[in-house]
Each structure stands twice: as structure tokens, then as C-alpha cells.
C-alpha positions in Angstrom: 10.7 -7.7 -7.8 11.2 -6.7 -4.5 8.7 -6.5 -1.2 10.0 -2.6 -1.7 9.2 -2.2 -4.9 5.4 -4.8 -4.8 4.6 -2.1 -1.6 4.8 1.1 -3.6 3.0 -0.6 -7.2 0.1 -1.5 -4.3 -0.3 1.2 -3.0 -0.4 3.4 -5.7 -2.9 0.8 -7.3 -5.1 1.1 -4.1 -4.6 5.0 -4.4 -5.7 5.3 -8.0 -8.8 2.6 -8.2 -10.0 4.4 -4.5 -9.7 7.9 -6.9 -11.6 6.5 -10.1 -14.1 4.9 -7.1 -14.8 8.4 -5.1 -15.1 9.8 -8.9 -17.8 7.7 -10.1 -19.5 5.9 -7.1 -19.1 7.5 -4.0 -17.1 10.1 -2.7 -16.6 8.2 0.6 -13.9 6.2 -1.6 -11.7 9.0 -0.4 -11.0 7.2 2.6 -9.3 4.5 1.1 -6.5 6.8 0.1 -6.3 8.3 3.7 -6.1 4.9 5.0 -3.5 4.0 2.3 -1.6 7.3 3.4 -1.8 6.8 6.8 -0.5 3.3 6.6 2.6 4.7 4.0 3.3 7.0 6.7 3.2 4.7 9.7 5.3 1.8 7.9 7.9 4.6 7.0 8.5 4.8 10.9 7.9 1.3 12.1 9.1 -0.9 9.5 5.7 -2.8 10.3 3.2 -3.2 6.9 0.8 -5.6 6.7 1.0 -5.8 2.5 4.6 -6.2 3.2 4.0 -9.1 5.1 1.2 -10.7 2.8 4.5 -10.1 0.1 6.2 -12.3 2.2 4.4 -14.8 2.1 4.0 -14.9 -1.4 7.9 -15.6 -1.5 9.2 -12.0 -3.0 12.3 -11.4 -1.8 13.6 -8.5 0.5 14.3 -5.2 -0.1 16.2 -2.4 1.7 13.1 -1.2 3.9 10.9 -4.2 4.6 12.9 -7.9 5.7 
């Protein structure tokens, strides 16, 4: 697996338990998904994400968009 590929599984992860969260507990949960968004949106034009980098770490190898 890929930094790519670990980047998308996350965040669509972080997307769907921030859903089931604003469903059940609060709907201030919604604000993880803008966050997650926002961040999807800003590494798209920077290159720069900080679970890409934590993925690093962890010794996945590179992919197309994050190095």
C-alpha cells in the first residue's frame, strides 16, 4: 500500500465515523468532515499533508502525489 492510497482509506475513515458521530452524538461532528475536506483540498495544491507524513513514518512507501 501506498502513502496515496493509506491518505484516501483515512480520510474517508475519518469522513464516515465523523458522519455516524454527528448522527448519533452530536451534530457538531460535522466539523470533522469539513476539516477533513479542507485539508483534502489544501494537500491537493501543496503537496503538504500531515497523515501523509505520519505514513511516512510508519515506513509506507511513496506514491505518485505524496514523496
Amino acid at each position: 500500500m501506498s502513502i496515496d492510497q493509506a491518505v484516501q482509506i483515512f480520510a474517508g475513515f475519518m469522513i464516515l465515523v465523523s458522519l455516524v458521530l454527528a448522527y448519533y452524538v452530536s451534530n457538531w461532528w460535522v466539523l470533522l468532515t469539513i476539516v477533513v475536506a479542507l485539508n483534502l483540498i489544501q494537500s491537493a495544491f501543496t503537496g503538504i499533508c500531515p497523515a501523509a507524513a505520519v505514513f511516512k513514518r510508519l515506513g509506507l512507501k511513496t506514491g505518485a502525489v505524496f514523496r
